[in-house]
C-alpha positions in Angstrom: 64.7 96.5 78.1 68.6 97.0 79.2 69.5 100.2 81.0 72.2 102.3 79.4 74.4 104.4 81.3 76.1 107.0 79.9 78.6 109.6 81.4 77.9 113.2 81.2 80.4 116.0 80.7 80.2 117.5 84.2 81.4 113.7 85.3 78.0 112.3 86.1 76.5 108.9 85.4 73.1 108.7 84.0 70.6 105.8 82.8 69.0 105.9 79.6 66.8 104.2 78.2 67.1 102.5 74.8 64.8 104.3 71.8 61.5 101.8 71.5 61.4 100.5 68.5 58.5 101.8 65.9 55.8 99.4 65.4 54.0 99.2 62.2 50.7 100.6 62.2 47.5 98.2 62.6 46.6 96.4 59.3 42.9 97.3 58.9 40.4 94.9 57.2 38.7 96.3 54.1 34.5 95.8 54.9 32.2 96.1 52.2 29.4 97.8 52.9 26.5 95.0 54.8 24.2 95.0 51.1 26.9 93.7 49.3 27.7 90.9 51.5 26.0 87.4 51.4 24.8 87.6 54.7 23.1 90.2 54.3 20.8 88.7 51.1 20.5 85.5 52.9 19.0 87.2 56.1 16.6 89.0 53.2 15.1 86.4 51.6 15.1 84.5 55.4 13.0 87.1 56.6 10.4 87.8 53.7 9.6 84.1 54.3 9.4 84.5 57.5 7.3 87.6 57.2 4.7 86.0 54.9 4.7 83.3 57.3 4.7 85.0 60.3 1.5 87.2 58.3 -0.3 83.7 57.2 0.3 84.4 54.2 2.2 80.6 53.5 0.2 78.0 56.0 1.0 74.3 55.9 -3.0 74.1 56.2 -5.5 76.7 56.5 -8.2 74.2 57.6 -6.3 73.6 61.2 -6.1 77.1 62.6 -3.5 74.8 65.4 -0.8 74.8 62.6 -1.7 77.9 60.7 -0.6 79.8 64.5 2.1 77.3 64.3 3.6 78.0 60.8 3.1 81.9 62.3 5.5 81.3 64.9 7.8 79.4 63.0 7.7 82.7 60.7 8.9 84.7 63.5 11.1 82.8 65.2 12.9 82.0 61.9 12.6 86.2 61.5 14.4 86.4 64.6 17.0 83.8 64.2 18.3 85.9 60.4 18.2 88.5 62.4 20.6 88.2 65.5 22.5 85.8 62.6 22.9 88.8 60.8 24.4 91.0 63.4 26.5 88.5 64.9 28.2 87.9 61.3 28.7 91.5 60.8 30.1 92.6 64.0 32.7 90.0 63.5 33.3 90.9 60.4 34.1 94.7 61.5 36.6 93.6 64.1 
């Protein structure tokens, strides 16, 4: 930014400076709402599976009770994982 100087009527010297320039106002992104989005349907269907799972509702084997509490924290860990998935894809998407 240059310094003008300009000369008043009573015979003084001043500095002014230039008029900014106007900057065109922030585009914003258009964001559907979060139910109309993919991410949001994936992450549904991820964690009703991971619900019934998670309920033992779906085992790999209901004989072994070692992986029926398996495939039970498999169901919530994969509940989890849709879930901070989720969130992480939205937030980006608001920015």
């Amino acid at each position: 930014m240059e310094l003008e100087l300009k000369k008043k009527s009573d015979g003084k010297i001043v500095a002014v400076l230039p008029e900014p320039v106007p900057q065109p106002p922030p585009v914003k992104k258009e964001v559907k709402p979060g139910w109309k989005s993919t991410e949001f349907w994936v992450t549904v269907v991820t964690s009703l599976i991971s619900i019934l799972a998670a309920g033992g509702f779906i085992s790999v084997d209901d004989a072994e009770t070692a992986q029926g509490g398996a495939t039970q924290i498999a169901g919530l860990i994969g509940l989890v994982i849709a879930q901070v998935g989720y969130a992480t894809s939205r937030g980006s998407a608001k920015k």
